[in-house]
N, C-alpha and C positions, 0 to 999 in steps of 0.2 A: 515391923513396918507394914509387910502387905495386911495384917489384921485392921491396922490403923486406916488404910485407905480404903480396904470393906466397910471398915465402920462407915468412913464418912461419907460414902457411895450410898449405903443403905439411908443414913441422916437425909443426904438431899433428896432422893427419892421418895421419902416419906412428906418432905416439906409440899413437893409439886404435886403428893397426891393429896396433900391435904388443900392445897389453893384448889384444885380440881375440887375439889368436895365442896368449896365454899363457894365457887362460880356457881355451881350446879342448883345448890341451895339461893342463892342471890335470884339466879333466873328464875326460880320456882317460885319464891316469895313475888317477886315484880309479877309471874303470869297469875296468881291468885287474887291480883288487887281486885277489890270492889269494882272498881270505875272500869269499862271495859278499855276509855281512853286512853288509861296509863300503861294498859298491858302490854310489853313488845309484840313486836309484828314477827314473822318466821323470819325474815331474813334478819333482826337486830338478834335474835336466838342462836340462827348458826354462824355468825359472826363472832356472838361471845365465844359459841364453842370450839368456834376454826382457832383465837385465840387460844382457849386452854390446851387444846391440842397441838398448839405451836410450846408451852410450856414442856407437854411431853417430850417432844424430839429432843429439847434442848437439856432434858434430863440423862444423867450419867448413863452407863447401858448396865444393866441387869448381874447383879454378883453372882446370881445364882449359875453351877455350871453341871451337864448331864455325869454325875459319879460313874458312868459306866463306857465315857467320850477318851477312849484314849490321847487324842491332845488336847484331853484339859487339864489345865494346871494343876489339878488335884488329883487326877488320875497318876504324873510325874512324881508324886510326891514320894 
């Protein structure tokens, strides 16, 4: 059971870092356009990324644990 809930800790983890990857990628393509027009301005920039950074917090917390922390669960084992 606990492997199964690492896995799927790690699954959603990768999901949020991958939205992260594709905001990052979205804002770069929009600040590259031709038209200086269409480019965002700073503040629609760290708004998207106050955003993406609201996706981190609300990702699972980290599977990884120090092998050498005696209360970590692996340390018990």
């Amino acid at each position: 059971m606990r492997i199964l809930k690492i896995e799927q800790q790690w699954h959603e983890s990768l999901h949020v870092e991958c939205q992260q990857m594709k905001i990052c990628i979205e804002i770069a393509q929009i600040c590259a356009a031709y038209d200086p027009s269409k480019r965002p301005t700073i503040a629609d920039i760290i708004l998207k990324l106050n955003k993406t950074e609201t996706m981190v917090q609300k990702a699972p917390p980290d599977v990884n644990e120090p092998r050498n922390d005696p209360k970590s669960s692996l340390h018990q084992l």
